[in-house]
N, C-alpha and C positions, 0 to 999 in steps of 0.2 A: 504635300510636296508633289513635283510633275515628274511625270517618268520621263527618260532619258533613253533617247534610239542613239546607235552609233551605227553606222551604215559606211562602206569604204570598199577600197579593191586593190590588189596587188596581182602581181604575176611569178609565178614560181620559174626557176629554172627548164631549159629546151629537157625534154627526156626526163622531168621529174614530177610531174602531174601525179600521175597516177602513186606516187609515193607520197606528195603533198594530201592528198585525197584520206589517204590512213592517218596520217600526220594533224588532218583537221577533224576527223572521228574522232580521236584520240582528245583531243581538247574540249569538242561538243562534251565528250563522256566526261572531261574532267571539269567542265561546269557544272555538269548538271546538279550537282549540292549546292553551289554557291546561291547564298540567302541574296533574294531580290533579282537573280536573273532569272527573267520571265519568255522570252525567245534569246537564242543562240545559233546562229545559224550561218553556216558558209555554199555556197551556189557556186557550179561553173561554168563560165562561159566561153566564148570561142576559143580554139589554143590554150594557150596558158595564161589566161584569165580568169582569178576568181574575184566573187564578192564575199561580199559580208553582211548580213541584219542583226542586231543586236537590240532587245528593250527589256528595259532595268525599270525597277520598281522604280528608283529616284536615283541623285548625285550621288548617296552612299554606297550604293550598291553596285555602281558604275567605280567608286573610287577603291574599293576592295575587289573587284574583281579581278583574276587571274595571282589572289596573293598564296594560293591551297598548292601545299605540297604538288599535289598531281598536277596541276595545269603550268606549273612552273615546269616540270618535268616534260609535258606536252608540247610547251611554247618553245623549247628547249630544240627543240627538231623542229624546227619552222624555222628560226634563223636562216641555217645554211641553204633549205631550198628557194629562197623567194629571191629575186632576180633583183629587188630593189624595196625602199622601207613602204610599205602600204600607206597610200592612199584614205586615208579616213575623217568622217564630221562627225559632231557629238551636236544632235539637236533634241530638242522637245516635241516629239507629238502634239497633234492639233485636232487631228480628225481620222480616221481610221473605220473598215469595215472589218470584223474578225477580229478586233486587237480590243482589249477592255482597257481604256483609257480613263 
């Protein structure tokens, strides 16, 4: 089976970064059991710009994820700060330096 990258961006609300920022710790922490995620990860950039990397073992793992008590709970406080619905692709890696494909 191929792994599956999900890579995206959204913007949080003016004056709420730096709460969105706990808000995305908070959900890295509540991946980190889920079987088959392999990177998790959110990045910020200018203003209220973030990203997203994500790489999943395969489709199952991509298709169960965010179902864990905690991250529901997590995703839970993301809602209300994000300015509009994220921006995101669900592709398959090809080629990578650092990532064991």
């Amino acid at each position: 089976m191929s792994k599956v990258t999900v890579m995206g961006t959204f913007r949080c609300k003016d004056g709420k970064a730096e709460e969105m920022e706990a808000v995305l710790a908070a959900m890295v922490e509540a991946a980190t059991g889920e079987p088959g995620v392999e990177i998790y990860s959110y990045h910020r950039g200018e203003e209220n710009t973030f990203w997203f990397f994500a790489l999943m073992a395969d489709g199952e793992s991509m298709q169960n994820h965010g179902q864990s008590e905690a991250m529901r709970a997590a995703m839970s406080a993301f809602g209300p700060l994000v300015e509009g619905p994220p921006q995101m692709t669900v592709t398959t890696p090809v080629a990578a330096l650092g990532l064991d494909l």
